[in-house]
C-alpha positions as CSV (number, residue, x, y, z in Angstrom):
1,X,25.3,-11.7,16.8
2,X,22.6,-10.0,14.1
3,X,24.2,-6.5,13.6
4,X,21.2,-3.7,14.2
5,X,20.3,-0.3,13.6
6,X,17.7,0.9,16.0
7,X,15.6,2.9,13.4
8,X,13.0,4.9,16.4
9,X,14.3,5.5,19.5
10,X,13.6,8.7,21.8
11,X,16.2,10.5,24.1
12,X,15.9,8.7,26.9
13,X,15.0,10.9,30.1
14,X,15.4,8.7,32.9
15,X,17.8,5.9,31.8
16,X,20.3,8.6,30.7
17,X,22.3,8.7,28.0
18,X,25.2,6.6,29.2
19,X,22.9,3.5,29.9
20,X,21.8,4.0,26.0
21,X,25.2,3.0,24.7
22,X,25.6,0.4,26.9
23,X,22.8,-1.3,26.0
24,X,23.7,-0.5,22.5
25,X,27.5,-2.1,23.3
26,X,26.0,-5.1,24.4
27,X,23.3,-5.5,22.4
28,X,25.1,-5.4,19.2
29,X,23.0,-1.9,18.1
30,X,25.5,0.0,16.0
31,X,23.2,2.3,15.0
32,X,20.0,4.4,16.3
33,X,18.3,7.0,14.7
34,X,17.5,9.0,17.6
35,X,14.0,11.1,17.2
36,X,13.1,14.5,19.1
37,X,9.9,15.1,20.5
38,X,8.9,18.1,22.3
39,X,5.9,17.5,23.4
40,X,7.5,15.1,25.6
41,X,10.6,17.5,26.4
42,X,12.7,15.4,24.0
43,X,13.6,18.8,22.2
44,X,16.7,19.3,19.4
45,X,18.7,21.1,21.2
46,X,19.3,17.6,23.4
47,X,19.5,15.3,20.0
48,X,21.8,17.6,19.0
49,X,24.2,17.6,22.2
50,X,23.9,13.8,21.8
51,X,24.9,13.4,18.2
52,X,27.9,15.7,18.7
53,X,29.0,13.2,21.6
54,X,28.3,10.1,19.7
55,X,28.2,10.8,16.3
56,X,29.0,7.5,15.1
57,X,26.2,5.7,16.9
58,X,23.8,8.0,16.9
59,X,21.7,9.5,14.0
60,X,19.4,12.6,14.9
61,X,16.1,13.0,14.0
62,X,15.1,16.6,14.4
63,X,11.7,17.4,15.2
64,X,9.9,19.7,12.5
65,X,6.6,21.6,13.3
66,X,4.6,21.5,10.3
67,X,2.1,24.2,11.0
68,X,5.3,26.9,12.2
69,X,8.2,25.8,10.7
70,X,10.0,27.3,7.8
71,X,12.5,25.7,4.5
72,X,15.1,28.0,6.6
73,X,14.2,25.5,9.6
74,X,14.9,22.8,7.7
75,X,18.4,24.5,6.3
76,X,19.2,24.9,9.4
77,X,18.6,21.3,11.1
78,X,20.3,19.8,8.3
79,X,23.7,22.1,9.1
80,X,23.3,21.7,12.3
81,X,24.2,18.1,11.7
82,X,20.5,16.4,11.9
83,X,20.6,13.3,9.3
84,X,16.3,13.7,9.4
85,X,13.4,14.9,10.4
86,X,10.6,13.5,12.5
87,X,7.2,14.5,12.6
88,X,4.6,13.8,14.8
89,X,0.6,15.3,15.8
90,X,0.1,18.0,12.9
91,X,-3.5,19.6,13.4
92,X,-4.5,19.0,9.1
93,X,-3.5,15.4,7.3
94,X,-0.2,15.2,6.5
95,X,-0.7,15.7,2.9
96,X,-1.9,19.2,3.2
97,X,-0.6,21.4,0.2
98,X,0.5,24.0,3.0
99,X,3.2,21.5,4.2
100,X,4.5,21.1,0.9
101,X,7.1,23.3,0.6
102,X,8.5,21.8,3.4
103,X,8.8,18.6,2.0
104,X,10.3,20.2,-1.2
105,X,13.1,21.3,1.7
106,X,13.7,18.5,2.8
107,X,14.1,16.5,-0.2
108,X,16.3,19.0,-1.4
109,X,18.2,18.3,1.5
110,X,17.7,14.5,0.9
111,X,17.0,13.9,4.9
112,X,14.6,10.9,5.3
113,X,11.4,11.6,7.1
114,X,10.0,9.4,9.7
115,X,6.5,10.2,10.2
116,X,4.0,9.0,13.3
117,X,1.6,6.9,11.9
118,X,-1.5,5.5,13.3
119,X,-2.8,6.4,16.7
120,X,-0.5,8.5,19.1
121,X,-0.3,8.1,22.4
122,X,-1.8,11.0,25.1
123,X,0.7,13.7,26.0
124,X,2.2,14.2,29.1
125,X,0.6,17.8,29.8
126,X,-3.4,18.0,29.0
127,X,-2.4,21.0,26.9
128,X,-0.4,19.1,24.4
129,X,-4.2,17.3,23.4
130,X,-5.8,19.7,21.9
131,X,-6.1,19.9,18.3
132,X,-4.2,16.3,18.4
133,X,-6.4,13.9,15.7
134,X,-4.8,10.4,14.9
135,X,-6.6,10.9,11.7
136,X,-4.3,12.9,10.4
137,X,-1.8,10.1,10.7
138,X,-3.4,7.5,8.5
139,X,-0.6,5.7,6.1
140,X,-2.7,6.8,3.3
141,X,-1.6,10.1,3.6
142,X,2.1,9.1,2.6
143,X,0.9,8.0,-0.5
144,X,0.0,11.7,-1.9
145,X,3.7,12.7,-0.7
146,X,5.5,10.0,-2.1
147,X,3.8,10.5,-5.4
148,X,4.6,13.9,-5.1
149,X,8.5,14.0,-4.1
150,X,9.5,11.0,-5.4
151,X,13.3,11.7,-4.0
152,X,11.9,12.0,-0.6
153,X,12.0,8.8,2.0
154,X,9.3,8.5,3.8
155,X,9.3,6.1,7.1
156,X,5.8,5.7,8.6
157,X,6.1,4.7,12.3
158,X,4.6,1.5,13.8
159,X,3.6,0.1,10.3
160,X,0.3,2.5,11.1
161,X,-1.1,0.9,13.6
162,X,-4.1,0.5,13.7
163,X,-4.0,0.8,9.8
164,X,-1.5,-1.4,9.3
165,X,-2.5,-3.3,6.0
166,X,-3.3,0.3,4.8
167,X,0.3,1.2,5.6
168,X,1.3,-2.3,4.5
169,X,-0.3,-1.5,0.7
170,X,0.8,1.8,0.4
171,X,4.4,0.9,1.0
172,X,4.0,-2.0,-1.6
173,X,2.8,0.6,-4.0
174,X,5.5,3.2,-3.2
175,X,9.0,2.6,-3.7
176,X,10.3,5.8,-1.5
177,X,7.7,4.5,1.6
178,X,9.4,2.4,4.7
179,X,7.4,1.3,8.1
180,X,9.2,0.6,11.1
181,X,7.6,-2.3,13.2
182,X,8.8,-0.4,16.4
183,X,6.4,0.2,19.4
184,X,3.8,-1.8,22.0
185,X,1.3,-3.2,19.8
186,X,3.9,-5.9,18.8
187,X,1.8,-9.2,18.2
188,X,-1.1,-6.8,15.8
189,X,2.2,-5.9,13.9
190,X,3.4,-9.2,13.3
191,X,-0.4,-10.9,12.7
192,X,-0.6,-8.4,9.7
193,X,2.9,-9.5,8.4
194,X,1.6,-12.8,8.4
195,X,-1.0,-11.9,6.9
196,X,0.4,-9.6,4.0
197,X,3.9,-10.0,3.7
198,X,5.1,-10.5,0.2
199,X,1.9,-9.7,-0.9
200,X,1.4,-5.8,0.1
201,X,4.8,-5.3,2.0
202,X,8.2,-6.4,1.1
203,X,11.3,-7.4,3.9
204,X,13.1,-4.4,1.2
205,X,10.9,-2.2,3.5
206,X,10.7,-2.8,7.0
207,X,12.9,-1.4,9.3
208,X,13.7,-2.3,13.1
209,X,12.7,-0.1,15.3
210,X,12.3,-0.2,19.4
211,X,10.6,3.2,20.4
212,X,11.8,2.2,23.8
213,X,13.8,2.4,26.8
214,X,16.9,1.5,27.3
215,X,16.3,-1.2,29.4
216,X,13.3,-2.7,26.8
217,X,15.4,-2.5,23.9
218,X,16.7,-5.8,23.9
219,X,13.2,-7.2,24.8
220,X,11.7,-6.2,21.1
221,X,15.0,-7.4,19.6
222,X,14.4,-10.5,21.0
223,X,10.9,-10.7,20.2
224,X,11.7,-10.1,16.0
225,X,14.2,-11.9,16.5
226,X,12.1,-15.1,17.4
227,X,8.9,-14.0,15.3
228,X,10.0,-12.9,12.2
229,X,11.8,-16.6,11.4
230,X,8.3,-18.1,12.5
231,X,6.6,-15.9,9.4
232,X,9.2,-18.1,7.3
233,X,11.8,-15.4,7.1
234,X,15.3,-16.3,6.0
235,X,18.7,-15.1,7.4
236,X,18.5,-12.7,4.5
237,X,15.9,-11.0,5.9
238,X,16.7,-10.7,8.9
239,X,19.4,-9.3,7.9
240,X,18.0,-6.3,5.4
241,X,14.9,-5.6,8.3
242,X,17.6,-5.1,11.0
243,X,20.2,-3.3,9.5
244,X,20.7,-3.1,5.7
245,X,17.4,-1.5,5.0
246,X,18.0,1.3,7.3
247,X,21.9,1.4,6.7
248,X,20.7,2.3,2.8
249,X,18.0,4.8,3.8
250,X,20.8,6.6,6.1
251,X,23.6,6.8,3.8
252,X,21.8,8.5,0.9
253,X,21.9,11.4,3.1
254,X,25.6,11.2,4.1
């Protein structure tokens, strides 16, 4: 069985977390990187609890408001045991020069970042909408960053979609910028790797990633599983986009 590391998952609310490491048990996932989001009630405080349980399996991602947050936040995440930080929804592009300092934090701390990238889905409370833009989420914007803190990992989320050749050339261009090929749009995803792989985007940076349930994780695996060899993938890549990749982005943090 193809070792993984689940590189986006989400606390998951109704499964629970028990049925999250079973499917990880018998899924062969011996890894997740498991992401807060608030506006969903996924907030740190439950990461956190989780990590401390299963701190082997589980990786937390802490959720980081750019627009309120501080570099003491971020001191504090990272000894509370967070390994990153997600972000997700910030009201200006993510290459503002506000949110620097932040960054500068963070790479200090040398937590990867996965960001949201390309549309975002609706909220679960009408309130959570406003000032929400998927603009502000383009790949392009992880270019300026990257350029900027060039000791910082960036992740963008669902290879950008619906810019995904965008985020497929800026991670090409950027040796400190990942995608993750998790979420829904699955068969948009994989036409663009057709499409560009090699050419703007490198197996070295892709990462698996379900953004799931519980009970769909094993669906996507499946589904990369199968796809990925059509593209003309070899074992060896298989191999780095389901586990090594993210294994290395991890452990540069530990």
């Amino acid at each position: 069985m193809l070792k993984v590391i689940d590189a986006h998952i989400h606390f998951p609310l109704r499964d629970g977390l028990k049925t999250l490491i079973e499917t990880c048990e018998k899924n062969g996932i011996e890894q997740c990187f498991l992401c807060a989001l608030p506006r969903t009630g996924l907030n740190n405080a439950a990461v956190k609890e989780a990590i401390d349980e299963y701190s082997d399996l589980l990786k937390g991602f802490a959720y980081l408001n750019l627009e309120n947050d501080t570099a003491e936040t971020v001191e504090k995440l990272y000894s509370d045991g967070f390994s990153g930080i997600k972000l997700i929804a910030p009201p200006r592009p993510y290459d503002w020069e506000g949110y620097f300092p932040l960054y500068e934090k963070i790479e200090e701390k040398r937590m990867p970042v996965l960001f949201h990238t390309g549309i975002v889905a609706r909220g679960v409370r009408k309130t959570s909408e406003k000032g929400v833009t998927s603009s502000n989420m383009r790949p392009i914007y992880l270019e300026t960053i990257a350029r900027r803190f060039q000791d910082l990992t960036l992740i963008g989320a669902h290879l950008g979609h619906p810019w995904c050749e965008e985020a497929a050339v800026v991670s090409f261009h950027n040796p400190n910028v990942y995608f993750d090929i998790s979420g829904g749009h699955t068969f948009y995803i994989a036409q663009t790797l057709w499409r560009r792989l090699n050419y703007d985007i490198k197996t070295s940076k892709i990462l698996f990633g379900s953004d799931s349930t519980p009970k769909n994780m094993k669906r996507y695996i499946h589904f990369w599983q199968t796809v990925l060899p059509q593209l003309g993938l070899t074992e060896k890549d298989l191999k780095a986009i389901f586990y090594e990749n993210a294994a290395k982005i991890i452990s540069k943090g530990s």
